[in-house]
C-alpha positions, -999 to 999 in steps of 0.1 A, spaced: 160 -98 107 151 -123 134 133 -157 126 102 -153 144 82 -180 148 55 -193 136 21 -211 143 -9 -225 118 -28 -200 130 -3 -175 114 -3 -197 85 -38 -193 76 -33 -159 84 -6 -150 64 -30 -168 31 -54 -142 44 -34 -114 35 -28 -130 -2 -63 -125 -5 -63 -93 6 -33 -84 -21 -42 -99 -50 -62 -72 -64 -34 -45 -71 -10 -73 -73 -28 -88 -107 -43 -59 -119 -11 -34 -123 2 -61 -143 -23 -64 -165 -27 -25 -170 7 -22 -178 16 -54 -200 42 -66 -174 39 -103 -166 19 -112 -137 41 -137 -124 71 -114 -123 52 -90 -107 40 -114 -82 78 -120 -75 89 -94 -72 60 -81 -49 68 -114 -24 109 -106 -26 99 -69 -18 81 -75 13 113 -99 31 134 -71 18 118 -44 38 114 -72 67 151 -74 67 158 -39 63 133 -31 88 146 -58 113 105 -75 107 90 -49 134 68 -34 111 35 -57 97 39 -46 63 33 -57 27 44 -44 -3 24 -45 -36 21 -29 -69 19 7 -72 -12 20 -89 11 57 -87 33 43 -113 8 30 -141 8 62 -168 45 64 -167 51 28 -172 26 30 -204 40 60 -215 74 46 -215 66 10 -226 48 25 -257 77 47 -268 110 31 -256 97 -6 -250 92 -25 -217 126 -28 -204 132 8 -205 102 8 -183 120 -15 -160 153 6 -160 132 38 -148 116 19 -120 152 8 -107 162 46 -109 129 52 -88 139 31 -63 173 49 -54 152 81 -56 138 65 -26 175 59 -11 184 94 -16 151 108 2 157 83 32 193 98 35 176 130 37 154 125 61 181 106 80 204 142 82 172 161 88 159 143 116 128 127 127 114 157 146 118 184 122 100 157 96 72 153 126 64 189 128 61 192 89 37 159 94 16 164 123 -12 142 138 -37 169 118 -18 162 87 -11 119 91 -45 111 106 -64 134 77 -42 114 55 -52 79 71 -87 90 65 -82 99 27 -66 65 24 -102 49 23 -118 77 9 -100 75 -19 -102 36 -19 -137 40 -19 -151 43 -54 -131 10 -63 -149 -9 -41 -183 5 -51 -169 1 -85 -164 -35 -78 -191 -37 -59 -218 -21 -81 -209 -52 -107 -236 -69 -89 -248 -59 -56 -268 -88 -41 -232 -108 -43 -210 -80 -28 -238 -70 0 -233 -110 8 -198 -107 12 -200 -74 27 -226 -92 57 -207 -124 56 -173 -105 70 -195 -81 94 -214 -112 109 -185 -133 113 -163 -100 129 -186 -90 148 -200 -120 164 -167 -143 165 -142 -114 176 -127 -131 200 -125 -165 182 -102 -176 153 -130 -172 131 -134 -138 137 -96 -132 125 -104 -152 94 -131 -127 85 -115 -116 52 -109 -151 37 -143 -168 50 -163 -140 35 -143 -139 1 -146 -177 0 -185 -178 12 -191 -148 -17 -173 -164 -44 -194 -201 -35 -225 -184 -41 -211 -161 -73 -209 -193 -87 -241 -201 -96 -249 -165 -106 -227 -177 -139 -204 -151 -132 -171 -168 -119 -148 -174 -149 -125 -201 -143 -114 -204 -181 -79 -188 -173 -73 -216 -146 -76 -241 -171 -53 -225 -200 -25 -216 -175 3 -237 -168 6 -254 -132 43 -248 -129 61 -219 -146 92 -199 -141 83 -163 -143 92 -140 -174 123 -119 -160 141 -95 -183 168 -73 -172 163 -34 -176 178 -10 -201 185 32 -195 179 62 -205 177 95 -196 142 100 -213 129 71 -200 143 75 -164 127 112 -161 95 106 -168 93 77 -147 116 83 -119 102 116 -104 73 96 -95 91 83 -63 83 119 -49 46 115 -52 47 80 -37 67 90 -9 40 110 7 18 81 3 47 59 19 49 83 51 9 78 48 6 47 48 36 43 74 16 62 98 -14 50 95 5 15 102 13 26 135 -17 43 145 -35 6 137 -12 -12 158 -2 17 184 34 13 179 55 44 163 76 31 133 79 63 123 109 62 149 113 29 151 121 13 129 118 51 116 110 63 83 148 64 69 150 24 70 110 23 55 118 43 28 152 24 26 135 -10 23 107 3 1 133 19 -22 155 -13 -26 124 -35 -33 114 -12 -63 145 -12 -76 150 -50 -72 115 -49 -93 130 -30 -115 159 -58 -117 144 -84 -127 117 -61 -150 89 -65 -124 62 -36 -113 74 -10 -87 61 -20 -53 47 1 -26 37 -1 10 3 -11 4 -30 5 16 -56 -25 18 -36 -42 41 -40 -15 66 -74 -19 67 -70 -58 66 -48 -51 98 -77 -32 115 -102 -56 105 -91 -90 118 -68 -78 147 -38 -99 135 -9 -73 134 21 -100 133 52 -94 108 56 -126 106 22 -129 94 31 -107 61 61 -129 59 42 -158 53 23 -138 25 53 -130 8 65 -165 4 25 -176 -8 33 -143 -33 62 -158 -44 49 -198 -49 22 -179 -71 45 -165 -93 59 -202 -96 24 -220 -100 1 -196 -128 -24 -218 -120 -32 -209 -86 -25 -176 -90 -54 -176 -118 -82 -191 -91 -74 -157 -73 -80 -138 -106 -111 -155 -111 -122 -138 -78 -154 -122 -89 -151 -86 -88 -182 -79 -69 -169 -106 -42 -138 -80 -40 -156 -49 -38 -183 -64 -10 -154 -72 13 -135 -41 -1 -166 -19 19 -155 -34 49 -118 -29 47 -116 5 31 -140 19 56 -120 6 86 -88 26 72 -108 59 74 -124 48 105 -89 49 122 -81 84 106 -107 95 127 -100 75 160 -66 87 158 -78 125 158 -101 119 182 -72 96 207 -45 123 201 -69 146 213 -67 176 178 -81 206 189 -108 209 160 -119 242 181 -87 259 165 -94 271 133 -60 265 117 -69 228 123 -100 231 107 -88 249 75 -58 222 72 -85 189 80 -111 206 57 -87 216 27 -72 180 30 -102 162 29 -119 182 -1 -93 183 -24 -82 142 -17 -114 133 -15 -124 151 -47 -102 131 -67 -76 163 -74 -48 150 -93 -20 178 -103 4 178 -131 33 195 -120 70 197 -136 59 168 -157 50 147 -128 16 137 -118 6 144 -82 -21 116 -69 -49 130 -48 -33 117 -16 0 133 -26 -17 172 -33 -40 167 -2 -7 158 18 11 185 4 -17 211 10 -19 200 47 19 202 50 20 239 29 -7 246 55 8 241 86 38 257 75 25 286 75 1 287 105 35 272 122 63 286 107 81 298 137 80 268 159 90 244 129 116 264 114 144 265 140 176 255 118 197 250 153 173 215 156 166 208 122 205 208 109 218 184 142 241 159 130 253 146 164 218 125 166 227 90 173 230 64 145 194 51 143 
């Protein structure tokens, strides 16, 4: 990966973006029983591994997986925590093996099973099914999240050009969680009890086959939400890393941070969703930007007590800002349909964008084979069963598909 370099400006943006992944980053932890520090770790050593895998082209950071929760519990509860761990490794090298896959297959064939109807529907159902936890946040106490909801629309919309207007995400969270305070609902009690330097709680995995099938089949589901999130990535910042740095070497980097997770008995990491949103809202679409995150995810892990003052976040302060950021991930969905130009005058488009958008909306989550299928993973693979078969003949030519003289990406 090359050093890029750096300003204050992407300093302060980069603390942004801690902000911004906080929420899944503490709260998978504490849902599953796994240290928050390690997962904190592990979630900043994630992110500069994909960076390096992915040559830091791509503005990405990688979080806790909410996809991987049940498992972990189920497995924690039966076999014990670091069978947990050991599944999540395996999970990660799932991810290897699909990246080889896709590698041999090629990007086109994977483009025509994943067309802009498909990816931008899925981009849309990104923050629709974002939504309710923000209004679930939000609903905590709605005069503090409208606040923070107006704070971040004023200072966007009338300070776009300015610095301030790409610090909307951070002034608003810090103007909302000033006046939470005297509402008497800011908690600061864990600040105090937590220590100011700490090393984190790492244990080292242990296997078994029980353990690593119910846990490691989830990669599958989380993969469609990878290619999701991947593309909605570059339709925020117009480049296509679905070619370059392609999807191979996302999946690649994404699969070696979970496993690294898995390591050191961390949570499973995943590209993660609010930061597109984050990306849309304050324009700043620098790697190096989610570089500096990483590192500030990492000195958390080291200094519990900072990491608490971002706990104590109130959570209508999260959801108010939440509105914003969610919205502007479905927003682009439907920019990108509109800027690619879908014919939503052909009814096969219609059936595939409306099937999508009901069922991932709708919250339909499908056990199949013992593994749970998200809402975003059944809506993806309704869209993609879909256009197989109003496409068949035009993606199923096994000259192209099977062409292993493509050069080494």
């Amino acid at each position: 990966m090359k050093i890029q370099s750096f300003d204050w400006k992407d300093f302060l943006m980069g603390l942004q973006y801690l902000f911004v992944a906080s929420g899944a980053t503490i709260l998978v932890p504490i849902l599953t029983g796994i240290p928050v520090s390690v997962c904190l770790f592990s979630a900043g050593v994630g992110t500069i591994i994909f960076h390096l895998i992915t040559k830091g082209k791509m503005p990405v950071l990688l979080s806790s997986s909410f996809a991987f929760i049940a498992p972990i519990i189920a497995v924690s509860e039966t076999y014990g925590m670091q069978f947990a761990a050991g599944g999540i490794m395996v999970a990660g090298l799932v991810y290897l093996l699909l990246a080889m896959i896709i590698y041999f297959i090629g990007l086109d064939f994977i483009l025509k099973l994943f067309p802009t109807t498909v990816t931008s529907t899925m981009v849309i159902l990104i923050g629709l099914i974002l939504a309710p936890v923000a209004i679930s946040n939000a609903s905590t106490n709605w005069p503090i999240a409208i606040a923070t909801f107006t704070f971040g629309a004023l200072i966007k919309g009338f300070f776009d050009e300015h610095i301030f207007g790409s610090l909307s995400v951070i002034l608003a969270i810090i103007l909302g969680f000033l006046i939470a305070i005297p509402f008497g609902i800011v908690d600061l009690s864990s600040v105090a009890t937590a220590s100011i330097i700490a090393l984190p709680d790492f244990t080292l995995p242990k296997f078994s086959i029980e353990a690593i099938l119910i846990i490691a089949p989830v990669a599958i589901v989380t993969f469609l939400e990878h290619f999701a999130d991947v593309s909605a990535v570059s339709k925020v910042v117009d480049k296509n890393f679905l070619e370059n740095p392609g999807v191979h070497k996302t999946l690649l980097g994404d699969g070696l941070a979970t496993s690294f997770a898995g390591l050191i008995g961390g949570c499973p990491n995943t590209t993660y969703s609010e930061n597109i949103g984050a990306l849309e809202m304050t324009g700043v679409k620098k790697p190096v930007t989610l570089q500096i995150t990483a590192v500030f995810l990492i000195v958390l892990a080291l200094l519990p007590k900072l990491a608490m003052i971002l706990h104590a976040i109130p959570a209508a302060v999260v959801g108010g800002i939440s509105i914003l950021l969610f919205g502007m991930i479905s927003a682009n969905g439907v920019k990108s349909l509109v800027s690619e130009r879908v014919d939503m005058k052909n009814f096969h488009n219609m059936v595939i964008v409306a099937s999508m958008l009901i069922i991932g909306a709708g919250g339909t989550v499908v056990d199949m084979f013992g593994i749970e299928f998200s809402s975003l993973a059944v809506a993806a693979l309704t869209g993609i069963l879909l256009n197989l078969i109003f496409n068949f003949k035009e993606i199923f030519n096994f000259k192209e598909i099977f062409n292993f003289d493509h050069p080494i990406r």
